[in-house]
KOLBAVO-36418 format. One record per atom (N, C-alpha, C): x, y, z; residue in one letter. Coordinates in steps of 0.2 Angstrom, whole numbers, always signed. Layout:
! residues N
<<X Y Z> 'a'>
...
! end
This chain:
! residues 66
<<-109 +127 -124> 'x'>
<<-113 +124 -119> 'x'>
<<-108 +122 -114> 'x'>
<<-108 +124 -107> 'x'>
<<-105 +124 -102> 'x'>
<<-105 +115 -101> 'x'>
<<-102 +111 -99> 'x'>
<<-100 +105 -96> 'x'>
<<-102 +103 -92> 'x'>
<<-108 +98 -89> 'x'>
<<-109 +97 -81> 'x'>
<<-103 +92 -78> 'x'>
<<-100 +89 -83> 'x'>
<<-94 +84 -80> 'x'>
<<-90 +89 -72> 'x'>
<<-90 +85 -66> 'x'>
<<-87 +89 -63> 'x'>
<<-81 +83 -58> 'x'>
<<-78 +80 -64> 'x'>
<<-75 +75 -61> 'x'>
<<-68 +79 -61> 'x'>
<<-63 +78 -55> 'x'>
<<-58 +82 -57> 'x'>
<<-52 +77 -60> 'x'>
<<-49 +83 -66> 'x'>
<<-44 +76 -71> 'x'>
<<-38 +74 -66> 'x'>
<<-37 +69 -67> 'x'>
<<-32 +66 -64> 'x'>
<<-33 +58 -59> 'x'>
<<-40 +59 -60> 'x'>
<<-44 +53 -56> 'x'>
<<-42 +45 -57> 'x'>
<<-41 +43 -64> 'x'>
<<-38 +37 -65> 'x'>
<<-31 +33 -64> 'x'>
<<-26 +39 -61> 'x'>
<<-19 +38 -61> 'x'>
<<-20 +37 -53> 'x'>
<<-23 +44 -50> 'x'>
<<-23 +43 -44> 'x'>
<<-26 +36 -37> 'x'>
<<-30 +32 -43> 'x'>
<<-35 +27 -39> 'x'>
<<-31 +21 -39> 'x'>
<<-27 +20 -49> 'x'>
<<-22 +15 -50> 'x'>
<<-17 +15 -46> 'x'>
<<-14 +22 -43> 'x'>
<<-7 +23 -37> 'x'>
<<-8 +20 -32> 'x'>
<<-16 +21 -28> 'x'>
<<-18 +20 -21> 'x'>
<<-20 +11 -23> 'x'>
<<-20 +9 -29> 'x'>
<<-23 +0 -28> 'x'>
<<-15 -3 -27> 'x'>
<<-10 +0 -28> 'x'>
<<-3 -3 -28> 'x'>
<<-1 -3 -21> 'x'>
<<-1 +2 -18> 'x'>
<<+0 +2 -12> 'x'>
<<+0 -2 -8> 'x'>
<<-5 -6 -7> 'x'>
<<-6 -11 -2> 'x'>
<<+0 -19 -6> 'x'>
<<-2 -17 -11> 'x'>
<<+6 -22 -14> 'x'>
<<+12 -23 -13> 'x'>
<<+14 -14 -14> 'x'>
<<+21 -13 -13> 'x'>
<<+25 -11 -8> 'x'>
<<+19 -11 -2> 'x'>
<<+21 -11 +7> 'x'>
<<+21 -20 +8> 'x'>
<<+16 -24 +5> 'x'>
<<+19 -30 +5> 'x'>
<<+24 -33 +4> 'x'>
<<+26 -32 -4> 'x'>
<<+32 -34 -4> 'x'>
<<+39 -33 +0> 'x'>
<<+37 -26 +1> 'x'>
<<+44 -23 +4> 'x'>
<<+45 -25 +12> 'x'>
<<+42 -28 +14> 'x'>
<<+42 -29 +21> 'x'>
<<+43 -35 +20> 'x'>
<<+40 -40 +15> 'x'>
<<+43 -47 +14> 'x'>
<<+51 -47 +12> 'x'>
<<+53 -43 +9> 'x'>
<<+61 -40 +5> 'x'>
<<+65 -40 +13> 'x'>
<<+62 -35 +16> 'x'>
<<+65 -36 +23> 'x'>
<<+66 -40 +27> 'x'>
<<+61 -42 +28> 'x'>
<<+58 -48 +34> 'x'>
<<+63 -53 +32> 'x'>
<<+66 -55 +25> 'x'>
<<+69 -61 +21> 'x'>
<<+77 -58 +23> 'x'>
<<+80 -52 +21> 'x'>
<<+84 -52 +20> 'x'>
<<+88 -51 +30> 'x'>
<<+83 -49 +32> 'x'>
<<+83 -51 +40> 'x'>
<<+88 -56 +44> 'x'>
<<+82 -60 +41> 'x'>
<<+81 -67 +43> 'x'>
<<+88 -71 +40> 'x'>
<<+89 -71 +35> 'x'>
<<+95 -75 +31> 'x'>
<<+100 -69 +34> 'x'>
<<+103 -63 +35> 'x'>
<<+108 -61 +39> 'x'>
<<+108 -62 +46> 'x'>
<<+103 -66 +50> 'x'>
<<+105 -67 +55> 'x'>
<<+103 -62 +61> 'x'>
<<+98 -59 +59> 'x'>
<<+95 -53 +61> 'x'>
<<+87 -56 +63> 'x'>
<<+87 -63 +67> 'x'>
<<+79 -64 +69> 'x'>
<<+75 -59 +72> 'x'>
<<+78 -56 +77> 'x'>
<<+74 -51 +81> 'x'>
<<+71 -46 +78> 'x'>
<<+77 -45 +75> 'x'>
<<+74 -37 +70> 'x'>
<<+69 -40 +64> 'x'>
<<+72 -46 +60> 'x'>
<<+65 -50 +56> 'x'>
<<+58 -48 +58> 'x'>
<<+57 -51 +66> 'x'>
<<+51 -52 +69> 'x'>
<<+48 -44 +69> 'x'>
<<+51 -41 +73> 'x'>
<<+50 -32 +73> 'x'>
<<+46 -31 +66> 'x'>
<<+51 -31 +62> 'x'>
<<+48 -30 +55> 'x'>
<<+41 -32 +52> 'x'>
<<+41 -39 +56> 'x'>
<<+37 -42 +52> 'x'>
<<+29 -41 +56> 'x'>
<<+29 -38 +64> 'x'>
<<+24 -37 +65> 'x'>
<<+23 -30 +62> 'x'>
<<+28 -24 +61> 'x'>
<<+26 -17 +59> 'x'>
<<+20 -19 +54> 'x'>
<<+24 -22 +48> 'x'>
<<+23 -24 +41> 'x'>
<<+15 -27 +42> 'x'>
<<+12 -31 +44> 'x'>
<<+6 -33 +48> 'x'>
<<+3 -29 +51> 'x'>
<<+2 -24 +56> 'x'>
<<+0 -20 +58> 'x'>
<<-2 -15 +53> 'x'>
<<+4 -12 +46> 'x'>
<<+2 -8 +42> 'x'>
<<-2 -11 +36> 'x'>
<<-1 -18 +37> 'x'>
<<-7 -20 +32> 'x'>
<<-14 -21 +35> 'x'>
<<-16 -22 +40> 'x'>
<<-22 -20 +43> 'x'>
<<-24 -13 +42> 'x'>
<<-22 -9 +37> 'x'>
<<-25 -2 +36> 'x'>
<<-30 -4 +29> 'x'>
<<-35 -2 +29> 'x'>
<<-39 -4 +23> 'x'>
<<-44 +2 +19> 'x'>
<<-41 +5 +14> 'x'>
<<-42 +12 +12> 'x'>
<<-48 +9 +8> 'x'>
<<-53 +13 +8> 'x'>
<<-61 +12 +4> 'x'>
<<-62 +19 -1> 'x'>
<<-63 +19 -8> 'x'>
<<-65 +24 -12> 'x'>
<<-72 +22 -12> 'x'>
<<-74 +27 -12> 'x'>
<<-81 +28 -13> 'x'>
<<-82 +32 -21> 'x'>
<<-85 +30 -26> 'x'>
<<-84 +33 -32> 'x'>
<<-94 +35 -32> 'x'>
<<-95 +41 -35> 'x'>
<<-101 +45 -36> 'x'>
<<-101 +44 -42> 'x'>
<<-108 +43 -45> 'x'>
<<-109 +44 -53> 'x'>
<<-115 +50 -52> 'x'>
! end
């Protein structure tokens, strides 16, 4: 009997990668922004710290079909 499942395998790895992401752009721009700031590099902190904020204003929605 033929399978109606037509979900394509791979889907649980791929949803758990994309819910990190909004994390691990956070953190790294905080990694940044700190390591900036304490060398004495304000300006370039602040650069950073608006990019870093502008890219977290990106907000990715999965829509899942049963």
């Amino acid at each position: 009997m033929t399978s109606l499942d037509r979900t394509p395998a791979g889907t649980e790895s791929s949803a758990t990668s994309y819910a990190w992401l909004p994390v691990v752009t956070t953190l790294a721009t905080l990694a940044t922004v700190l390591v900036l700031a304490f060398t004495g590099n304000g300006t370039a902190a602040v650069a950073v710290a608006a990019v870093g904020a502008a890219a977290g204003g990106v907000q990715i929605t999965v829509h899942i079909r049963r």
